[in-house]
N, C-alpha and C positions, 0 to 999 in steps of 0.2 A: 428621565433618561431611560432608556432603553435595556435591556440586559442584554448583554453581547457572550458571545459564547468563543471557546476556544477553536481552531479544527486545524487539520495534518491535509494539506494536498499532496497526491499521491501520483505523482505524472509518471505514464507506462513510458519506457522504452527512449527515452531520451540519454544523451551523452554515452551511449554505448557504441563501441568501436568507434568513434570520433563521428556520428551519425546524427543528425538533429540535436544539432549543441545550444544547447542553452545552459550558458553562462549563470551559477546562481544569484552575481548580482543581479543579472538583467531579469534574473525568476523573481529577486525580492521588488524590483520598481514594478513589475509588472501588476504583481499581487498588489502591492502599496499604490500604484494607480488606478487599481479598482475599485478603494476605498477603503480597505482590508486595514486595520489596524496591527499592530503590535507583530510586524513579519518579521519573521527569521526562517532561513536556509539551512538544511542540514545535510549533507555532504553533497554529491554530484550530480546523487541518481534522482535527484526531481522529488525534492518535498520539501514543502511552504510548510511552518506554522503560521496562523494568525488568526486573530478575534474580526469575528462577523456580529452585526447584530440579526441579524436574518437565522431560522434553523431551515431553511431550504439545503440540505446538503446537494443535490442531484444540482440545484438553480446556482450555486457554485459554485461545482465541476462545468457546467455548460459555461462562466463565464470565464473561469478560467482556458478555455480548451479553445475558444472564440480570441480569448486576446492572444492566444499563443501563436494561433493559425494569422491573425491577423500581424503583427508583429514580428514574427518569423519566417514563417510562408510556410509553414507545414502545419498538417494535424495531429494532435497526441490527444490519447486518451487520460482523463482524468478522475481519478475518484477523491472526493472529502469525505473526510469521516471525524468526531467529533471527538473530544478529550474522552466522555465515559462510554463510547464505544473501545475508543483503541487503550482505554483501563481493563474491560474488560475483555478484549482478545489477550490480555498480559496474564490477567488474571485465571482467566479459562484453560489456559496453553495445556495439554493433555499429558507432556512432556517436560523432564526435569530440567525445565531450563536453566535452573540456578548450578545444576552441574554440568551441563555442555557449553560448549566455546561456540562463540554467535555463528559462526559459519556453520553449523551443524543441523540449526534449527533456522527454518524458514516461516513464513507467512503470505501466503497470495490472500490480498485482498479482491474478493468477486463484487460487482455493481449489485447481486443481486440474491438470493438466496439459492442455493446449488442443493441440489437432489441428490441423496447419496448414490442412486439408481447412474446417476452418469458414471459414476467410477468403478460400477458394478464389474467392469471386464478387465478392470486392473487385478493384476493376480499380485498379490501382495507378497505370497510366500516366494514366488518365484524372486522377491525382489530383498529380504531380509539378508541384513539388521534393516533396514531400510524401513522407514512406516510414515503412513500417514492418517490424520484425523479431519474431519468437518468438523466448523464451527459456524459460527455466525456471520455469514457474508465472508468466510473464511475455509482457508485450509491450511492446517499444521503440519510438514517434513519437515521430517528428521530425515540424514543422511552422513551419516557418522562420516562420512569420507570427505564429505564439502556436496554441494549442488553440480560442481560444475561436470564431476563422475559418477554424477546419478543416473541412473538408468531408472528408476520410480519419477522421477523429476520429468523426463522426458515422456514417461507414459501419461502421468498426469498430464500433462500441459496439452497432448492430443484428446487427453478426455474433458478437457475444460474448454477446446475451442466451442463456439458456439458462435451464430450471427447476434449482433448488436448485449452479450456477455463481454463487460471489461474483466481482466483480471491482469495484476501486478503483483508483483513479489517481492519484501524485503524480506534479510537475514535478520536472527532475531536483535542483538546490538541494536537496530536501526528500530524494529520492533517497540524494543524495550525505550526508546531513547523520544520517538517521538510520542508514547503517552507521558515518560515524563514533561518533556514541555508542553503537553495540554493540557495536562493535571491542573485544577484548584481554578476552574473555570472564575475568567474577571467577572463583575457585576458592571 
């Protein structure tokens, strides 16, 4: 038998302002009619747990992003990423997570590795307490006030456009909550 591995799908931009709804049961049949073992749904914003035996992550974002558009009639972007990847973005986090309240600490997860150089013309000070960090296919904000009065939050996200760059965002909660259910990958 094969070893099957954990992974978190990470669907951009869905169920926001009542916009491309997808419904998380209809997220777990879809996932579970793909083949997808062991699915579960974690709150609104679009993200599968489940065991694959495959470690294509990219070849399981395309299939999920394929049966959505097919199934739904719209496109969303999707990133997978595996149990000891999103261990260690928990692990790495630059910031005292264990003392801020989840809304304070964010995670964009990128499809691809990001150059510090794009966010070179973010003026940081202008933006304090406000901060942010690279990581691994990752960016860590903090925004002591919440994201949605960010003004760092906003800069960033114009310095992360780019053509065919995914990126998505959870709060840390959601962070912290989807390496716990990849944790202790099955056999």
């Amino acid at each position: 038998m094969a070893k099957t591995h954990a992974y978190a799908a990470l669907l951009r931009g869905i169920n926001v302002g009542g916009h491309r709804k997808v419904p998380m049961a209809d997220l777990h049949s879809l996932v579970t009619d793909l083949g997808h073992g062991h699915v579960r749904t974690y709150l609104q914003s679009g993200n599968a747990v489940f065991t694959s035996e495959t470690d294509d992550e990219d070849g399981l974002a395309r299939g999920i992003e394929r049966a959505v558009e097919e199934r739904f009639g719209f496109t969303v972007d999707c990133l997978v990423r595996g149990g000891p990847y999103l261990a260690s973005v928990v692990g790495d986090c630059p910031f005292p997570a264990g003392r801020l309240e989840g809304r304070q600490l964010h995670v964009t997860y990128f499809s691809e590795r990001v150059e510090p150089e794009r966010f070179a013309g973010v003026d940081r000070d202008a933006h304090l307490p406000e901060d942010f960090r690279l990581g691994d296919r990752a960016l860590y904000l903090y925004t002591p006030g919440g994201i949605g009065r960010s003004r760092l939050a906003d800069a960033l996200a114009r310095a992360s456009v780019k053509k065919g760059l995914v990126a998505t965002t959870r709060n840390w909660n959601t962070v912290d909550r989807l390496a716990e259910m990849t944790a202790g990958e099955p056999v």
